[in-house]
DRENTIDO-677660 format. One record per residue (C-alpha): residue number from 0; residue in three letters; chain; x negated, y negated, z. Coordinates in nm, 3 decimals, m for minus. Example, Ala and Ser with C-alpha at 12.3 -4.5 7.8 and 13.67 -1.06 7.14 Angstrom:
BEGIN
  nr rest kette    east   north      up
   0  ALA     A  m1.230   0.450   0.780
   1  SER     A  m1.367   0.106   0.714
***
This chain:
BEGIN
  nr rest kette    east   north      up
   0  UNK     A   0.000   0.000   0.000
   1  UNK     A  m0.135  m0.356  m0.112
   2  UNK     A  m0.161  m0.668   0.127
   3  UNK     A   0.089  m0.794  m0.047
   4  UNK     A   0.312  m0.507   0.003
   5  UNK     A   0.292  m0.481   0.390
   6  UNK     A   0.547  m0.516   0.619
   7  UNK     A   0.584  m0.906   0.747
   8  UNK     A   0.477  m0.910   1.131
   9  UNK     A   0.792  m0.937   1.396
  10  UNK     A   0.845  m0.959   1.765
  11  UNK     A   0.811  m0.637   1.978
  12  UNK     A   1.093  m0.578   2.238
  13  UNK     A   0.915  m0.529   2.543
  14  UNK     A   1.109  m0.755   2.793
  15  UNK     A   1.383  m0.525   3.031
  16  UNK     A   1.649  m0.673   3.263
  17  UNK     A   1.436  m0.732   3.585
  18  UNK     A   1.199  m0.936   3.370
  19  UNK     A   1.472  m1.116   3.202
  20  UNK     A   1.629  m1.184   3.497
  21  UNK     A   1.292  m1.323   3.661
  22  UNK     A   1.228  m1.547   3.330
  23  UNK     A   1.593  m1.677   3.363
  24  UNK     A   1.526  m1.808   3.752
  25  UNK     A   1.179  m1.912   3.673
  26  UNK     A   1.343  m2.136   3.396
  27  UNK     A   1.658  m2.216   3.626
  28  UNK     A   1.461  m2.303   4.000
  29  UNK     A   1.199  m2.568   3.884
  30  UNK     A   1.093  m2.880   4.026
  31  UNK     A   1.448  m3.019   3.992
  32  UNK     A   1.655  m2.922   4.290
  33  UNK     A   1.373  m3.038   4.565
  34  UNK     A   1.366  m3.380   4.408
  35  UNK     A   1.772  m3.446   4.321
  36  UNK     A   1.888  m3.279   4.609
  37  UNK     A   1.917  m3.550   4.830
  38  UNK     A   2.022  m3.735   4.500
  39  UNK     A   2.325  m3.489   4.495
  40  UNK     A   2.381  m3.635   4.848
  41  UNK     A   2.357  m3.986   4.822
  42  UNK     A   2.605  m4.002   4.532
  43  UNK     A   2.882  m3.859   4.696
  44  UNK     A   2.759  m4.001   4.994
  45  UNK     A   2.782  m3.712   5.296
  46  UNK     A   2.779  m3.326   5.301
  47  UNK     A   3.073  m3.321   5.033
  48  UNK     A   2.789  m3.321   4.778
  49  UNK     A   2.811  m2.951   4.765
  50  UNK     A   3.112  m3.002   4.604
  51  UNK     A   2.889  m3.112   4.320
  52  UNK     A   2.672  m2.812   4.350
  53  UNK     A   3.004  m2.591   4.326
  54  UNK     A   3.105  m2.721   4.019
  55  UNK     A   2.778  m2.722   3.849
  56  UNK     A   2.761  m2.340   3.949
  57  UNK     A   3.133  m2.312   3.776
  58  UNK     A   3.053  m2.479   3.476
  59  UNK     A   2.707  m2.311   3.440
  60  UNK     A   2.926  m1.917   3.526
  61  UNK     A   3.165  m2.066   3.240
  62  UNK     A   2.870  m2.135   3.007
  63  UNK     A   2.687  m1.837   3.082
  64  UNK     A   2.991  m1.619   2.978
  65  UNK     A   2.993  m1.768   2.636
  66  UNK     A   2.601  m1.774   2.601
  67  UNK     A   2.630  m1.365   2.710
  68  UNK     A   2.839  m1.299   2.461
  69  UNK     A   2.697  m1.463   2.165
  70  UNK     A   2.316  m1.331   2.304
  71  UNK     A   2.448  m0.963   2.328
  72  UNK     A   2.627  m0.994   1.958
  73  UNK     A   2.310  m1.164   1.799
  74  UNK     A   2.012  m1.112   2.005
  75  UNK     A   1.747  m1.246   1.800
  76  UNK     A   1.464  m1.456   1.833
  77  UNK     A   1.565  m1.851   1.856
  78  UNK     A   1.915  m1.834   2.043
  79  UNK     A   2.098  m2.106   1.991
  80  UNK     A   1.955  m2.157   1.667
  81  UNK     A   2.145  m1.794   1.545
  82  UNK     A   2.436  m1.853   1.703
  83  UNK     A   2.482  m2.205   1.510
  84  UNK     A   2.412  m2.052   1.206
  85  UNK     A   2.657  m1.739   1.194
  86  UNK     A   2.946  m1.958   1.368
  87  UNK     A   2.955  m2.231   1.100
  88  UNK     A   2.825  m2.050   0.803
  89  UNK     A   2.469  m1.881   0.689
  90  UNK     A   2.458  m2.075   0.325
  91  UNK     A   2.728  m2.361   0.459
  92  UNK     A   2.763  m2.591   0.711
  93  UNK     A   2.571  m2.380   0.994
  94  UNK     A   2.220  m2.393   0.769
  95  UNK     A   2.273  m2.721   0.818
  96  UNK     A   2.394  m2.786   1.150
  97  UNK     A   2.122  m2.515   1.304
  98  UNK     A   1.848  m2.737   1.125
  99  UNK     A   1.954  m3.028   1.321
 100  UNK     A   1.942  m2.773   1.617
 101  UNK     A   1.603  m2.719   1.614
 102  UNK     A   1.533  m3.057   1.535
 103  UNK     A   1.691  m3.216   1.828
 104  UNK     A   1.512  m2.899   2.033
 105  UNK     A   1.177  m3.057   1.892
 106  UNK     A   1.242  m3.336   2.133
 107  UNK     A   1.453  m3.175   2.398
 108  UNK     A   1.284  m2.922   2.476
 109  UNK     A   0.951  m3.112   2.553
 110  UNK     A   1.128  m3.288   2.730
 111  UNK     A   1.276  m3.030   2.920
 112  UNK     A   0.908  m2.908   2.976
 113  UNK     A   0.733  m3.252   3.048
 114  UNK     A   1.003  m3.313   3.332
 115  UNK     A   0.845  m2.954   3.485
 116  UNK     A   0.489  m3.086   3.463
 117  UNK     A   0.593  m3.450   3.605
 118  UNK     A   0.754  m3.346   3.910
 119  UNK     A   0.480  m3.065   4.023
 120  UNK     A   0.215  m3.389   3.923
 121  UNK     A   0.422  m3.553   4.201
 122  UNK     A   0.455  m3.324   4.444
 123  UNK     A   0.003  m3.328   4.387
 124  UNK     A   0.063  m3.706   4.455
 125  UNK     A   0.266  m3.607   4.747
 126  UNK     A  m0.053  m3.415   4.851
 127  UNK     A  m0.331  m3.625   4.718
 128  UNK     A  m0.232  m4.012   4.738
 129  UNK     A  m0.517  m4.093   4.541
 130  UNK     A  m0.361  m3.915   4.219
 131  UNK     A  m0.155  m4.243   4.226
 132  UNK     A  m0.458  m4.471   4.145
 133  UNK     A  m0.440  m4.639   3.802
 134  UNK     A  m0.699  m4.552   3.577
 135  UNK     A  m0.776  m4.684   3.181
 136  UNK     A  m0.802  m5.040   3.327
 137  UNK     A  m0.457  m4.965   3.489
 138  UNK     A  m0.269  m4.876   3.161
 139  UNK     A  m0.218  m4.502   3.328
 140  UNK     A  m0.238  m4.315   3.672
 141  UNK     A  m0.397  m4.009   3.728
 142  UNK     A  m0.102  m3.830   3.818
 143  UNK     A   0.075  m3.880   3.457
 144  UNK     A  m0.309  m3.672   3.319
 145  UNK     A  m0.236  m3.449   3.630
 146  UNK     A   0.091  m3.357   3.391
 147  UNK     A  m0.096  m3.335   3.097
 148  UNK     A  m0.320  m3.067   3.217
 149  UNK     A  m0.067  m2.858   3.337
 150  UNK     A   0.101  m2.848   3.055
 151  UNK     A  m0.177  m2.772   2.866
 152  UNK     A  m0.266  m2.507   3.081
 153  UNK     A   0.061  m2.337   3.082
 154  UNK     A   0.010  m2.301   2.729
 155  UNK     A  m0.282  m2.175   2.743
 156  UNK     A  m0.203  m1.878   3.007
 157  UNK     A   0.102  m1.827   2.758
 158  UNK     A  m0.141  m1.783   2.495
 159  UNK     A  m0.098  m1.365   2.511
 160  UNK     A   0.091  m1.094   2.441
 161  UNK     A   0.465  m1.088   2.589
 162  UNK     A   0.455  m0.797   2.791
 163  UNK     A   0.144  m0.910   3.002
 164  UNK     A   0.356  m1.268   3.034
 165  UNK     A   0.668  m1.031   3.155
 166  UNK     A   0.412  m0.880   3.406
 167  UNK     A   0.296  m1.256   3.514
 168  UNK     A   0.700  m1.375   3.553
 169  UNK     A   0.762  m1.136   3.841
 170  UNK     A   0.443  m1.285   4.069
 171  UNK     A   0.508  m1.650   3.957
 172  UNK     A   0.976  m1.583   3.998
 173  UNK     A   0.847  m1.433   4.359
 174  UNK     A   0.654  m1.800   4.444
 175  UNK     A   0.976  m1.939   4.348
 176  UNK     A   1.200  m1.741   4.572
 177  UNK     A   0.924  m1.727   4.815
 178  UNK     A   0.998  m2.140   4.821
 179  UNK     A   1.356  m2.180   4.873
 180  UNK     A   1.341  m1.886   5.128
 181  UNK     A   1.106  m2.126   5.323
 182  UNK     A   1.325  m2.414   5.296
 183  UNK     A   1.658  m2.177   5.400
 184  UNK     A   1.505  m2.037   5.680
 185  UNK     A   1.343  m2.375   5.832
 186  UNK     A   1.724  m2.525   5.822
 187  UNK     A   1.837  m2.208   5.945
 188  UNK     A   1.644  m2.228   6.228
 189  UNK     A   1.674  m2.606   6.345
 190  UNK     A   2.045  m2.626   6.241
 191  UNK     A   2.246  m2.898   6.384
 192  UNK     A   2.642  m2.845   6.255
 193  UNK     A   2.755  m3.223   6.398
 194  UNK     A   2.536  m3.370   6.062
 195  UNK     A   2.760  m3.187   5.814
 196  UNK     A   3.075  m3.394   5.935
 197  UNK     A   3.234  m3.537   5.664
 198  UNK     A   3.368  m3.892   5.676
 199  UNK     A   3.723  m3.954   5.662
 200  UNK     A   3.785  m4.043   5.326
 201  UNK     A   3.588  m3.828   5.187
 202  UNK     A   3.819  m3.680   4.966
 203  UNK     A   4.009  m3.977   4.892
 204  UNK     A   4.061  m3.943   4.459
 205  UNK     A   3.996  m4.241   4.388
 206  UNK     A   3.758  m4.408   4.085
 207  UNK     A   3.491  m4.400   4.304
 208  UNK     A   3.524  m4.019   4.417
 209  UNK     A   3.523  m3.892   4.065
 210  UNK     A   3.250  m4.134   3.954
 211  UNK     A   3.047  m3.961   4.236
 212  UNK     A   3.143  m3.645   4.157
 213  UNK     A   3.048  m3.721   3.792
 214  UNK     A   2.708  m3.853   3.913
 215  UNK     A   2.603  m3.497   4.130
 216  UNK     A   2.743  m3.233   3.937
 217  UNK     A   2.523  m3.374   3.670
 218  UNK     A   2.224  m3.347   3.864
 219  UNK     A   2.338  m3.014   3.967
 220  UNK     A   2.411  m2.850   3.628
 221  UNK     A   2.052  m2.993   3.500
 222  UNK     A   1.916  m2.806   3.812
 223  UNK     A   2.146  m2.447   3.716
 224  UNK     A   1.986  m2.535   3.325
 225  UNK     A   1.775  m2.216   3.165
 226  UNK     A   2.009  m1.928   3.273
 227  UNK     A   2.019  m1.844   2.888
 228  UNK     A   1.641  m1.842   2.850
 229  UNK     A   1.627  m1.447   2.800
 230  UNK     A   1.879  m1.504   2.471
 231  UNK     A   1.587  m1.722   2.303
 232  UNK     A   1.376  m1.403   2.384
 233  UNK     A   1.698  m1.195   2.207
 234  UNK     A   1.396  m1.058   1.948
 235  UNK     A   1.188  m0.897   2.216
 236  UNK     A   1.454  m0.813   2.472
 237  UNK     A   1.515  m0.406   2.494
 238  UNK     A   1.861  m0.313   2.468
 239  UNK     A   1.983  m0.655   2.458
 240  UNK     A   2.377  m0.582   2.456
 241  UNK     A   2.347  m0.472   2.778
 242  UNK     A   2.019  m0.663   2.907
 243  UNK     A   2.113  m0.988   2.803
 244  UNK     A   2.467  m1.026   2.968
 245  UNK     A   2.323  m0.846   3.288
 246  UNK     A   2.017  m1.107   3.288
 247  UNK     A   2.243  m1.451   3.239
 248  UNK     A   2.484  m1.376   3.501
 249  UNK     A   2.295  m1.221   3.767
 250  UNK     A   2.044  m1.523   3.760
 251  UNK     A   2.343  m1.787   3.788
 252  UNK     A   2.492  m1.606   4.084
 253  UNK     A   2.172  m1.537   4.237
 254  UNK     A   2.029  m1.879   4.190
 255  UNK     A   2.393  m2.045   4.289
 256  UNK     A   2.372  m1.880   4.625
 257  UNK     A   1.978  m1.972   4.704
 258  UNK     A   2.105  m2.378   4.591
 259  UNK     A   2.429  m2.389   4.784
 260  UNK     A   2.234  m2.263   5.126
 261  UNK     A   1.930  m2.514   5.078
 262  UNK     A   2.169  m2.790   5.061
 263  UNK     A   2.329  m2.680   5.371
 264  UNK     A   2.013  m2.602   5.517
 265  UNK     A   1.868  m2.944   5.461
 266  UNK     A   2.184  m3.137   5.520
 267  UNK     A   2.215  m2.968   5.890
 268  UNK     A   1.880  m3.043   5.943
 269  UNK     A   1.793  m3.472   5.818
 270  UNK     A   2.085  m3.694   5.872
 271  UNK     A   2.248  m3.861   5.600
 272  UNK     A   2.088  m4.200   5.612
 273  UNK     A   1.752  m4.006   5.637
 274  UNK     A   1.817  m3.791   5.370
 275  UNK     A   1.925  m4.087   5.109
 276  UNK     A   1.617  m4.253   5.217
 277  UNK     A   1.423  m3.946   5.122
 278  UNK     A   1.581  m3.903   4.779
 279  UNK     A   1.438  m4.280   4.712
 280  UNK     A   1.064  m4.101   4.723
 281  UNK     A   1.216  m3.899   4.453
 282  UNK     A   1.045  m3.584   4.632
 283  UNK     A   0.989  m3.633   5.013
 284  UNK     A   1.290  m3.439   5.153
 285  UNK     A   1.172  m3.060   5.176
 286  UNK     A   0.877  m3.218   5.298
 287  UNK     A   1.039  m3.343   5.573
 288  UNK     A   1.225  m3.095   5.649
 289  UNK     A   0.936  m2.873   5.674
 290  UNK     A   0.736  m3.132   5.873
 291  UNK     A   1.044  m3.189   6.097
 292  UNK     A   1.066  m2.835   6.183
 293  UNK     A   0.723  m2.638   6.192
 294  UNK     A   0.469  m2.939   6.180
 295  UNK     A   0.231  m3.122   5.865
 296  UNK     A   0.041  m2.860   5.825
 297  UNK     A   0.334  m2.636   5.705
 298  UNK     A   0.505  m2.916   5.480
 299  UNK     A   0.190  m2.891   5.293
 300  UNK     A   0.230  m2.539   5.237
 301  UNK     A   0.580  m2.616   5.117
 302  UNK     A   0.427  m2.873   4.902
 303  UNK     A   0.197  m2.644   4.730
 304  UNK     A   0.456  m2.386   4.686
 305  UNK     A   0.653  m2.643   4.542
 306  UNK     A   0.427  m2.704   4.262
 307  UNK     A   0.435  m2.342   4.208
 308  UNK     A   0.807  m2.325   4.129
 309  UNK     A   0.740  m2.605   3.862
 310  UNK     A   0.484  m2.505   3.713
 311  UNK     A   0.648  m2.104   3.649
 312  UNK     A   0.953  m2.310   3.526
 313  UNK     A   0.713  m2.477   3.303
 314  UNK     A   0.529  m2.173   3.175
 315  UNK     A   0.928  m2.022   3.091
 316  UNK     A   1.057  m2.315   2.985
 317  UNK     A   0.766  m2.320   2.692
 318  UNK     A   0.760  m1.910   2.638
 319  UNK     A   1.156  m1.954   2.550
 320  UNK     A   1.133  m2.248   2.335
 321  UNK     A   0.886  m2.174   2.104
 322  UNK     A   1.062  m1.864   1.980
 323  UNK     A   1.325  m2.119   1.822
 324  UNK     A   1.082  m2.336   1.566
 325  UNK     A   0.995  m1.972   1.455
 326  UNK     A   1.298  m1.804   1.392
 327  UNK     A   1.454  m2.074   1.197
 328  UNK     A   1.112  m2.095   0.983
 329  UNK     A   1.089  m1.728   0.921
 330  UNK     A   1.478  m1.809   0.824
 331  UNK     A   1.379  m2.057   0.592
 332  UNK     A   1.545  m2.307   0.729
 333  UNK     A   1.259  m2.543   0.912
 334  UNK     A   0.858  m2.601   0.827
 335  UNK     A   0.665  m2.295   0.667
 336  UNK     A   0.395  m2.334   0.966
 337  UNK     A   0.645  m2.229   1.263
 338  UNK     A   0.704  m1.906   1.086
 339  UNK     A   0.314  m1.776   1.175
 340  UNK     A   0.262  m1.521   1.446
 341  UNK     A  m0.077  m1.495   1.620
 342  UNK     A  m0.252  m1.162   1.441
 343  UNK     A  m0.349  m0.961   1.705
 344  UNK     A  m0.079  m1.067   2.002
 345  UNK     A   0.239  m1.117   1.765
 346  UNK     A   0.383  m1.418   1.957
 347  UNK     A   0.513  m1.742   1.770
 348  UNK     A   0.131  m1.950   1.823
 349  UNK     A   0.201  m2.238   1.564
 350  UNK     A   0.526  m2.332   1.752
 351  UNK     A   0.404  m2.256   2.089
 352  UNK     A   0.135  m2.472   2.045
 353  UNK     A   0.391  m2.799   1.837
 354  UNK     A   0.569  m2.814   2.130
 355  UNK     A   0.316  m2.807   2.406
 356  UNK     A   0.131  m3.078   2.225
 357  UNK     A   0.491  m3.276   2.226
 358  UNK     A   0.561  m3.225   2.573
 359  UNK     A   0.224  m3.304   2.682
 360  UNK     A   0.295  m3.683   2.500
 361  UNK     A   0.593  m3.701   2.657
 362  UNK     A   0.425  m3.632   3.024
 363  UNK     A   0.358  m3.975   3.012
 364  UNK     A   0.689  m4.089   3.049
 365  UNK     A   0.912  m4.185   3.329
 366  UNK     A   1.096  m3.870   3.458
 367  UNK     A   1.466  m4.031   3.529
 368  UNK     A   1.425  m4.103   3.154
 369  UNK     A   1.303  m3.823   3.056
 370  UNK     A   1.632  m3.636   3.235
 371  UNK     A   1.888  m3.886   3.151
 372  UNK     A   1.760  m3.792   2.723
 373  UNK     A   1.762  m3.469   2.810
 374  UNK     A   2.101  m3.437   2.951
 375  UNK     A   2.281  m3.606   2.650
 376  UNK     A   2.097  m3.491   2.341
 377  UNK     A   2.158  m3.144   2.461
 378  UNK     A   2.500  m3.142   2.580
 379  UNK     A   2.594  m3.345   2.242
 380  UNK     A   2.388  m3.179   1.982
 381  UNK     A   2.418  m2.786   2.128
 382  UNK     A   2.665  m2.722   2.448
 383  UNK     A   2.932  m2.906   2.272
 384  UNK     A   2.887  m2.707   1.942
 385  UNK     A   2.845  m2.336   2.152
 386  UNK     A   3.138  m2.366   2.293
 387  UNK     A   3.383  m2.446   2.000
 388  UNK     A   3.159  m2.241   1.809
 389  UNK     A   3.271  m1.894   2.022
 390  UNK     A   3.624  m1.990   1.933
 391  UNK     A   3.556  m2.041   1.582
 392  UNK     A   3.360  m1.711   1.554
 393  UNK     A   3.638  m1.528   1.741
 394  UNK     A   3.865  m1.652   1.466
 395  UNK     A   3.602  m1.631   1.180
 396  UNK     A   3.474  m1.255   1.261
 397  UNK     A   3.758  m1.069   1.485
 398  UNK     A   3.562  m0.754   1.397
 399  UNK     A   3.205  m0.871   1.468
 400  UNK     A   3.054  m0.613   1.688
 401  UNK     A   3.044  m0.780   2.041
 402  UNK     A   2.862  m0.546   2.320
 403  UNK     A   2.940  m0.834   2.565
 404  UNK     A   3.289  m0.973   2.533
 405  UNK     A   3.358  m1.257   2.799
 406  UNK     A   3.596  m1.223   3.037
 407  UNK     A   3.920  m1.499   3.066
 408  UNK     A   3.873  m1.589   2.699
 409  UNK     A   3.945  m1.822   2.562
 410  UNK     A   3.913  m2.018   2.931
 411  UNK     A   3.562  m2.042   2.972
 412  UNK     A   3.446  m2.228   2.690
 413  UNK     A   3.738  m2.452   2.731
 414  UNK     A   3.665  m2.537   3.125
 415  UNK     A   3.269  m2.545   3.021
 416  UNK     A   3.341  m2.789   2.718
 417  UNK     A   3.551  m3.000   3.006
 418  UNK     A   3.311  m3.044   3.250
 419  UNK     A   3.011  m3.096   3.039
 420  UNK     A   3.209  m3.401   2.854
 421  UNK     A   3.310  m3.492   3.243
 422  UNK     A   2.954  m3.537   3.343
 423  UNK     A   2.861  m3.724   2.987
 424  UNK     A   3.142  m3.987   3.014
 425  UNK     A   3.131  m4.030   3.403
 426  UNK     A   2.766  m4.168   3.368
 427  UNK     A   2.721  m4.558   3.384
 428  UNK     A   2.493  m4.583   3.133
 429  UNK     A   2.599  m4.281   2.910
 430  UNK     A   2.620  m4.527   2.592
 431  UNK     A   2.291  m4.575   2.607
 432  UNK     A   2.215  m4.218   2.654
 433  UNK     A   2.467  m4.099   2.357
 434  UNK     A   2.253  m4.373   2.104
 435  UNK     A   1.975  m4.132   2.212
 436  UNK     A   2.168  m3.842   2.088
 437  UNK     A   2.276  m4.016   1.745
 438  UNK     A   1.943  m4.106   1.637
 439  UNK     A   1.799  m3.760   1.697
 440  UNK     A   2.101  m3.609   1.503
 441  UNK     A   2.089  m3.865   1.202
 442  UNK     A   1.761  m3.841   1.112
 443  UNK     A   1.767  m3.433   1.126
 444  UNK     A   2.045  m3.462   0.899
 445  UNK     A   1.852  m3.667   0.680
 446  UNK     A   1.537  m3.472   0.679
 447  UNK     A   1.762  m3.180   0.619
 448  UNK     A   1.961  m3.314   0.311
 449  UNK     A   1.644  m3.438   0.136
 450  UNK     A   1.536  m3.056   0.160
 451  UNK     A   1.838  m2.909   0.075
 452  UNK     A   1.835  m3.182  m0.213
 453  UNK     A   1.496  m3.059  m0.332
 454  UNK     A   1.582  m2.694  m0.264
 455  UNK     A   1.887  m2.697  m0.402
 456  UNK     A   2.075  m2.586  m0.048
 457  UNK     A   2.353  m2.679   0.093
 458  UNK     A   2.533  m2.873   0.034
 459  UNK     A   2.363  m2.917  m0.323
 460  UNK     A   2.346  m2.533  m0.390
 461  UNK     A   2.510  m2.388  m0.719
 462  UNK     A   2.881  m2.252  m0.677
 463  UNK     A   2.715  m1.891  m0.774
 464  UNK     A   2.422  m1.886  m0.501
 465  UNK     A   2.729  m1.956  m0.246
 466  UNK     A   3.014  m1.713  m0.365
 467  UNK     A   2.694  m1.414  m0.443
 468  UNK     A   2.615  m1.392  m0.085
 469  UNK     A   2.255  m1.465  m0.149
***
């Protein structure tokens, strides 16, 4: 057999449920919750905040369903990327509509990544207050090229074959447990009940009650994000119809339970006015707690352990992403360069390596920005489009074999659709944020027509390359 003649190179399916699952929390418990926590708090302003963590755990059990379903009936490499194309047409509007997908992921997902790096860069701050001196004649500090590096050292560790990164996600997922076990058990032990009394009108539905509910369930449902990282893996998973369902719901539940008993571990521990205060540092309150219940030297330790959990989110956040670039290039549908595998480990190195030099730029940003992008683009430009999209396929392909079909249909999508618009449109400033998501999503669509235009695609393809199922 020629060189010519060979076999093109593909993923290996090496990844089982326990590793999926680990992956999925990795992804799910980064930096985020010890840093908006007492965020969460202050905007509904008393223990009622886990009302906010409740519905982001509904929303995210909703939007897992309809992730399992569609990861179990296409489990290939990319995700989202497959599911947009088969819902709204291979050679029609989902060739289209999936290219915009992984262009918007080009800056999303960096994003997603660079948020990781930022908060375990100030958690080193946290440690080291001399990370906060300017250097460059002040233009930068050296906590934003604290970020840098670890980005660029997560993709360097990443830089290997999958099933010796599957063997590295169980000791990094067991740091991550290991560090909201340590927060549990220090509320646990130093619990006073009198600080989770709610004030009176608490529950009073007014403007302001919804606006605050808006504010932390939004916070909370970035924090439950990456519970569908094992369907971007859908290429290497082993028996994915029943791995992949398994892995997106167990990790919600699991990591639902661990969030909702830190926040009443920490809010039975700091009082209120202490604990807003705290969410102004942007990272102080675990260290606190720690501090106010088993002394400096043991916030520390929490500290470091900390910057554990973001960094494994980090290193999962980039493994799952780079498998999308490459499955819509060996698709044909994005650049020629994504669709390259690394010759002797098989793993996805061009696009690995695109986005870590992204994110790594965008490390140098402010992270409430970088969130508040994230948030919109990706509930605009994907959620929005999964969850009519399960609908439309469920009308488009009743007999599409489905290993995973969710349960409730059609409710899920519908109450995921609702509360992801809910915590758009209940933001202040989500104009600003949605301009965000309209620039990203015209100029895809440009780029996109101009090469259908030039390779006579979609929607400039002959009527006989559409009706031959070419």
């Amino acid at each position: 057999m020629t060189d010519s003649a060979q076999p093109a190179p593909s993923l290996e399916r090496k990844v089982g449920l326990s590793s999926a699952i680990s992956l999925n929390m990795m992804n799910m418990i980064g930096v985020g919750p010890f840093i908006t926590l007492p965020l969460v708090v202050a905007a509904m302003g008393g223990p009622q905040a886990i009302l906010g963590w409740v519905l982001g755990a509904l929303i995210a059990m909703c939007d897992g369903l309809v992730w399992a379903e569609l990861g179990a009936a296409m489990p290939e490499a990319g995700g989202s990327y497959a599911f947009l194309r088969e819902i709204y047409g291979r050679h029609g509007a989902g060739r289209m509509i999936s290219f915009v997908y992984i262009w918007q992921l080009g800056f999303t997902a960096p994003l997603s990544i660079a948020s990781g790096c930022i908060g375990l860069a100030q958690y080193a701050a946290y440690l080291w207050p001399v990370l906060n001196a300017p250097v460059f004649y002040g233009q930068l500090r050296l906590v934003s090229l604290v970020a840098a590096g670890t980005c660029i050292f997560a993709v360097a560790l990443l830089y290997r074959n999958v099933g010796t990164i599957a063997r590295m996600a169980w000791v990094m997922t067991g740091g991550v447990v290991l560090t909201i076990g340590a927060v549990i058990v220090a509320g646990a032990t130093h619990f006073h009940p009198a600080l989770l009394a709610v004030p009176h009108d608490a529950f009073a539905l007014n403007a302001g009650f919804f606006q605050g509910l808006g504010a932390a369930t939004l916070l909370a449902t970035y924090d439950y994000w990456g519970y569908y990282t094992v369907c971007f893996l859908g290429g290497e998973v082993r028996e994915p119809g029943r791995t992949i369902p398994r892995a997106v719901l167990w990790s919600i539940a699991i990591v639902a339970v661990l969030y909702l008993s830190m926040n009443v571990s920490v809010s039975g521990v700091i009082p209120l006015a202490e604990l807003t205060q705290a969410g102004a540092a942007k990272f102080a309150v675990v260290a606190v707690l720690m501090e106010r219940t088993f002394g400096a030297t043991a916030a520390k330790v929490l500290a470091l352990l900390v910057m554990w959990t973001a960094f494994a989110s980090v290193f999962s956040l980039l493994l799952a992403y780079s498998r999308a670039p490459y499955a819509a290039a060996v698709d044909g549908n994005y650049f020629r360069a994504f669709s390259k595998l690394h010759a002797r480990y098989k793993f996805p190195n061009v696009s690995l390596l695109a986005l870590g030099a992204v994110a790594t730029v965008f490390c140098f940003f402010n992270l409430s920005q970088v969130i508040a992008a994230l948030v919109a683009i990706r509930i605009l430009l994907q959620y929005v489009l999964q969850q009519v999209g399960v609908i439309v396929l469920r009308l488009r392909r009743p007999q599409m074999q489905r290993p995973f079909r969710m349960w409730l249909y059609p409710l899920p999508p519908l109450l995921a659709l609702a509360g992801f618009l809910f915590i758009l449109f209940s933001r202040a400033d989500a104009s600003r944020e949605m301009l965000y998501a309209a620039v990203v999503a015209a100029t895809g669509s440009a780029l996109y027509l101009q090469r259908a235009y030039r390779r006579r695609e979609w929607p400039f393809a002959a009527r006989d390359y559409l009706s031959d199922g070419k």
